[in-house]
C-alpha positions in Angstrom: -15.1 10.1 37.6 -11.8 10.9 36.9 -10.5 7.9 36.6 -13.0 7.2 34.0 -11.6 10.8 32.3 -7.5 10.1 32.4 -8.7 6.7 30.6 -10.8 8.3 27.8 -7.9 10.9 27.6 -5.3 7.8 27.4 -7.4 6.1 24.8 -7.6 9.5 22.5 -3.8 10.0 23.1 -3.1 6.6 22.2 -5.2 6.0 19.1 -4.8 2.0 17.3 -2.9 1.3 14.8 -5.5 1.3 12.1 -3.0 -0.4 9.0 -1.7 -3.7 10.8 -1.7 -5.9 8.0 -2.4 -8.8 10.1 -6.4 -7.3 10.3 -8.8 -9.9 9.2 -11.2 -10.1 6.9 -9.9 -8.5 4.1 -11.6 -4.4 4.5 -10.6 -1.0 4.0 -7.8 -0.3 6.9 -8.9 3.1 7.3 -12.3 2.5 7.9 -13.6 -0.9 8.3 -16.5 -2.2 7.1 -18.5 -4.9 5.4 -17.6 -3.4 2.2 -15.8 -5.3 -0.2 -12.3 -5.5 -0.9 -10.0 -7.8 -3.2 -6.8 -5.9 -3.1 -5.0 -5.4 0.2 -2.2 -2.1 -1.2 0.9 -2.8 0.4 4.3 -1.2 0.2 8.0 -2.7 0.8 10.7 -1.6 2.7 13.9 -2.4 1.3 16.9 -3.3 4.0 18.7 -0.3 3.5 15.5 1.7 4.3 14.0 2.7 0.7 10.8 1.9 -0.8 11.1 -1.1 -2.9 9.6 -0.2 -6.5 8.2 -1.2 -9.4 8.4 -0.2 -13.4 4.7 0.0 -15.0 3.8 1.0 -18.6 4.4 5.3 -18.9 1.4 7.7 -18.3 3.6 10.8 -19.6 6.8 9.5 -17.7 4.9 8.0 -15.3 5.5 5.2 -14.6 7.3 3.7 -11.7 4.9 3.1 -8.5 5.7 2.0 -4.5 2.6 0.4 -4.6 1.9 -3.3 -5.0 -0.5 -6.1 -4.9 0.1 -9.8 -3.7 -0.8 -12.4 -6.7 1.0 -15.3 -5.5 3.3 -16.3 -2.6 5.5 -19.4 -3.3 8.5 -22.0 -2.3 7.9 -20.2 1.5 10.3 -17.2 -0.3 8.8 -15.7 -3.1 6.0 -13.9 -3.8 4.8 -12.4 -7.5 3.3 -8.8 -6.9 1.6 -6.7 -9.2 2.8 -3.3 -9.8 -0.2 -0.8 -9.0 -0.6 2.5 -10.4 -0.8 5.7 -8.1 -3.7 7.8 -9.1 -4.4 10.9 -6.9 -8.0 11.6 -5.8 -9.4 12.5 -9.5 -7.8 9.8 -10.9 -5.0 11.2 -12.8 -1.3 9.1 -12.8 0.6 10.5 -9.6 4.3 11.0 -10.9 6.2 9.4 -7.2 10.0 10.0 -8.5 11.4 13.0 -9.4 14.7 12.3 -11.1 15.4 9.1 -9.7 14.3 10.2 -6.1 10.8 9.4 -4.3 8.9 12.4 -4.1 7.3 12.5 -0.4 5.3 15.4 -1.5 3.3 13.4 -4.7 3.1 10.4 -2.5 0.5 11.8 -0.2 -1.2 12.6 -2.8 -2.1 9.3 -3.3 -5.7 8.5 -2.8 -6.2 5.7 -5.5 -4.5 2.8 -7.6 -5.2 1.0 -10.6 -3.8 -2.6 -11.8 -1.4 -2.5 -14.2 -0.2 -5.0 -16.6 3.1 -5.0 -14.8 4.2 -8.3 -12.5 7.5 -8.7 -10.7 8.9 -11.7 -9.0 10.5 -11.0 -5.5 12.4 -13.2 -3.2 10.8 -11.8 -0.1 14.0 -11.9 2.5 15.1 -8.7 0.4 12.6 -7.0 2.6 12.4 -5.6 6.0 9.2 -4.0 6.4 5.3 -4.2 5.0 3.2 -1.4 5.5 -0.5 -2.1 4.6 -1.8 1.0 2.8 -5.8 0.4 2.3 -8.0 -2.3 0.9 -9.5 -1.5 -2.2 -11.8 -3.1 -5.3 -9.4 -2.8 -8.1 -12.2 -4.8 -10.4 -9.3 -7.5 -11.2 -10.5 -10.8 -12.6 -9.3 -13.6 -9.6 
């Protein structure tokens, strides 16, 4: 019918939001599943708009990442987050900044992270936004 047609059209030009962070159980965003997961990759909005960011060991000037993992949320205003490494799609270190500003062009390439050694405390009212990226197996000891 068309009723039944202007819906299914609706639904297609209206597709769900696929990387609420608020999705439970912990699973990839993009695709969900049964799989498991351990790390839910977030990013942090600053209040003036800009990616909050984190220093990790160098690859080959390497080494500052968007990326980040929750390891511990305390006193209802801090949170410790571990820095994550951006690896593109065969694993190699994805350089994000370009002298000193975020390259939008490296960030898509994005496809992987790896834990690094690299925490950092934050006082979470710095932030505005949280932007679930995927949920992954980083193989971290819990």
């Amino acid at each position: 019918s068309t009723k039944e047609h202007r819906n299914k059209a609706s639904e297609e030009a209206c597709p769900h939001c696929t990387t609420n962070c608020f999705i439970e159980p912990l699973c990839d965003l993009s695709r969900p599943s049964r799989e498991l997961a351990y790390t839910r990759v977030i990013t942090l909005t600053n209040k003036n708009g800009d990616l909050f960011k984190g220093l990790f060991r160098g690859h080959d000037g390497k080494c500052v990442s968007v990326y980040f993992r929750v390891e511990d949320v305390f006193d209802n205003c801090c949170a410790t987050l571990r820095v994550l490494i951006p690896l593109c799609k065969d694993k190699h270190v994805v350089k994000l900044f370009n002298h000193g500003k975020l390259d939008f062009d490296e960030l898509c390439k994005v496809r992987r992270w790896a834990p690094s050694n690299s925490c950092i405390t934050v006082d979470l009212h710095c932030f505005c936004a949280v932007q679930c990226i995927a949920d992954v197996d980083l193989e971290i000891c819990e």
